[in-house]
C-alpha positions in Angstrom: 5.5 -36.6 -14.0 6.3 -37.0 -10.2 3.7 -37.0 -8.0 3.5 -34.0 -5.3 4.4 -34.9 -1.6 1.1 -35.4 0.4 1.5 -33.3 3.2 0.7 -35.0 6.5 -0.4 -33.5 10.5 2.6 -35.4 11.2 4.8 -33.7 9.1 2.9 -30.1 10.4 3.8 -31.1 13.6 7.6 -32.0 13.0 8.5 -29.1 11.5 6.8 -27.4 13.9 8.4 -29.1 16.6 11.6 -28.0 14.7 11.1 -24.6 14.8 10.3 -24.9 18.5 13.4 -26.1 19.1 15.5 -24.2 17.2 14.2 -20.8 18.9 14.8 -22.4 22.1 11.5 -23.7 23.7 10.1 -26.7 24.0 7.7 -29.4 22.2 5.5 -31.8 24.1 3.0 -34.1 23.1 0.1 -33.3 25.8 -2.2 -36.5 27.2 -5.5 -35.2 28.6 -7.2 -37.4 30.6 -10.8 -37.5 30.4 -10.9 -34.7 28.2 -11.6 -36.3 24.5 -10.6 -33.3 21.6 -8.2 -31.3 23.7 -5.6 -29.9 21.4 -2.3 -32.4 21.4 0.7 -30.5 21.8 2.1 -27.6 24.0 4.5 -25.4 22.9 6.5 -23.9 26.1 7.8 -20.8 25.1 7.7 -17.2 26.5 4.7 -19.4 27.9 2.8 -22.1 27.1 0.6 -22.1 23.7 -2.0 -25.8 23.3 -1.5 -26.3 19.7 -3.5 -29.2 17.3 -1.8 -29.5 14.1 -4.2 -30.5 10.9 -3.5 -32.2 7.8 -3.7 -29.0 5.3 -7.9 -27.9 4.2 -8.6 -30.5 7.3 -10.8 -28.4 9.8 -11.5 -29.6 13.7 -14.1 -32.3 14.0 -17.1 -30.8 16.3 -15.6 -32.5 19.8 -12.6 -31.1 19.3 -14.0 -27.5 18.3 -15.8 -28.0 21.4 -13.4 -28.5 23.6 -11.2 -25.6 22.5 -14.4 -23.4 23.1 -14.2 -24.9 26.8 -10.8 -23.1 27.0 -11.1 -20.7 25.0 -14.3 -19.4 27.6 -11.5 -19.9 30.5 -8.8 -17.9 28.9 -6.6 -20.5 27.5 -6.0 -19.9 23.9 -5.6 -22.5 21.5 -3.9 -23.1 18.1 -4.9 -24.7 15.0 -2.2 -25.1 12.3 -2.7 -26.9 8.8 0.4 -25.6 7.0 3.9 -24.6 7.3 2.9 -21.1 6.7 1.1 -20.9 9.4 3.4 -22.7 11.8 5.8 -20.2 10.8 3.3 -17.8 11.2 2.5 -19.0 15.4 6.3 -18.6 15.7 6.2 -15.3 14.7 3.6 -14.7 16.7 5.0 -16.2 19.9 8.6 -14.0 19.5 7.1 -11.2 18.6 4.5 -10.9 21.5 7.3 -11.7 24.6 5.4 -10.3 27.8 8.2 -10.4 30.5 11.3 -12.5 30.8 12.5 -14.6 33.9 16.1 -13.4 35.5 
């Protein structure tokens, strides 16, 4: 009997990343400097969303869910995505919820 994929953050992230793309925004891996657990990735658009893509059932480790407090308490949401469900589910979110648009 073949053995079911193991789904990976990578792969979270790539089809993420994907999806990104395809709606016309843009994917960046995000370097923090000095700030150990900030979420990896930005998403740019109709804004800018931090996102840190998990391995599915894998849950922040405590410096991370510290530092997504830290910005959560200044106003700057953050993501957390273990599946391709709920990837697709953040890109729902993100073109449903448009707030203006740039002429």
């Amino acid at each position: 009997m073949p053995q079911a994929k193991v789904i990976k953050e990578r792969d979270i992230e790539k089809y993420l990343h994907k999806r990104v793309e395809e709606a016309g925004g843009e994917y960046r891996r995000v370097k923090w400097i000095g700030r150990y657990g900030a979420p990896d990735d930005a998403v740019l658009l109709h804004g800018m969303h931090l996102v840190e893509c998990k391995a599915p059932g894998k849950k922040l480790k405590p410096h991370q869910a510290r530092e997504h407090k830290r910005l959560h308490t200044q106003g700057v949401p953050t993501y957390v995505l273990d599946s391709y469900a709920m990837a697709d589910a953040f890109m729902a979110h993100i073109l449903e919820h448009v707030v203006w648009e740039y002429t």
